[in-house]
N, C-alpha and C positions, 0 to 999 in steps of 0.2 A: 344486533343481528343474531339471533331473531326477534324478532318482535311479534309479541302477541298483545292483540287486539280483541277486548271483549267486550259486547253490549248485549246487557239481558234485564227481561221485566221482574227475575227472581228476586226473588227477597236473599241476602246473603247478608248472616248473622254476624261472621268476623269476616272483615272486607280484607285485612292484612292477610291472614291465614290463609282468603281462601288464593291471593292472589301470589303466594311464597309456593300452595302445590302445584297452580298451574305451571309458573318456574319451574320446578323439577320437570313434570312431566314435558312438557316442551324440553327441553333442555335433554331428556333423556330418548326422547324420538325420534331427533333430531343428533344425538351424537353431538354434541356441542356446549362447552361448559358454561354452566349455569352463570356465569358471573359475566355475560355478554347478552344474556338472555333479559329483555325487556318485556313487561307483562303490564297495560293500560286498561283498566277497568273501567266502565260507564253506567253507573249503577245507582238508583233506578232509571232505563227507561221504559218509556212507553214504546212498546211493538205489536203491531197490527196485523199479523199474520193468518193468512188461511181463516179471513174475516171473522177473525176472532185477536181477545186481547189474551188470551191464555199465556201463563208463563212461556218464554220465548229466549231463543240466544243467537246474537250471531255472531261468529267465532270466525278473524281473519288472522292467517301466519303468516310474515314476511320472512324470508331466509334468503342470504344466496347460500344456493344451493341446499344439499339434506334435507330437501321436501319428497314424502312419497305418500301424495292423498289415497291411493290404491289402498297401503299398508298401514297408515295413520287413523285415517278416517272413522273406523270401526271403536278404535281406544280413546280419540279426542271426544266422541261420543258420548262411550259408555262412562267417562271419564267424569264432563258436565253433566249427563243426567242422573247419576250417584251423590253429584257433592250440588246440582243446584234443585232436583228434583223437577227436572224440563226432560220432559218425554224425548227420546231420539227424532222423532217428526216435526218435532218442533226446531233445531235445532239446525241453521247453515252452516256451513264451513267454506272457507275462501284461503285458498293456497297461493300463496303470489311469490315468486321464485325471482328473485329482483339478482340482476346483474351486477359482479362487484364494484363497476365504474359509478355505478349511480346509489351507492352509500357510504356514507362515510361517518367516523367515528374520531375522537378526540384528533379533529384538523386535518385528515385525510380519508382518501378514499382507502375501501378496500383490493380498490383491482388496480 
C-alpha cells in the first residue's frame, strides 16, 4: 500500500532500475515510506491505442488514502515520458483510492 501498477509497449533497458525510481517517486507523492510501496511491471506489452501500436503506458496506483490525481498527474507523467520515452498522450493514469477494510498486509487488514 501503494501499489503501482505498470504496463507499457516501451522498451526498458534496466527493468530493476527502472522499477526501484518509480518506488521513490510513488512513495515520495504519496507521503508514504517506500518500504510498503509495491511497484509490478508488465514489460513488453502489446498496446493498441489511438489505433495505433506506438509506445504506450498505462499506469494504475492503489493507495488508501494520499491519492491527489489533480496534483500528481502532471509529475507521474513527465516522470514516465523522461525515463520511458512515451509521449504524455500516450500515457493513462488510474487512481484507485481503496478503503483500509479491503486490504491487507502480513494477515491483517489495514482498517
Amino acid at each position: 500500500m501503494p501499489l503501482l501498477n505498470i504496463s507499457t509497449s516501451a522498451k526498458i533497458e534496466d527493468k530493476k532500475d527502472f522499477v526501484e525510481k518509480s518506488s521513490r517517486l510513488i512513495s515520495t507523492l504519496t507521503n508514504k515510506p517506500e518500504r510498503f510501496v509495491m511497484v509490478k511491471l508488465s514489460n513488453p506489452e502489446i498496446i493498441y491505442f489511438d489505433q495505433k501500436y506506438t509506445p504506450s503506458c498505462y499506469i494504475e496506483i492503489k493507495s488508501i488514502g494520499s491519492l491527489s490525481p489533480d496534483e500528481m498527474s502532471s509529475s507521474i507523467c513527465e516522470f514516465y515520458t523522461k525515463e520511458l520515452g512515451v509521449a504524455p498522450e500516450r500515457i493513462y493514469i488510474n487512481f484507485v483510492d481503496v478503503n483500509s477494510k479491503m486490504w491487507a498486509w502480513n494477515g491483517k487488514t489495514f482498517g
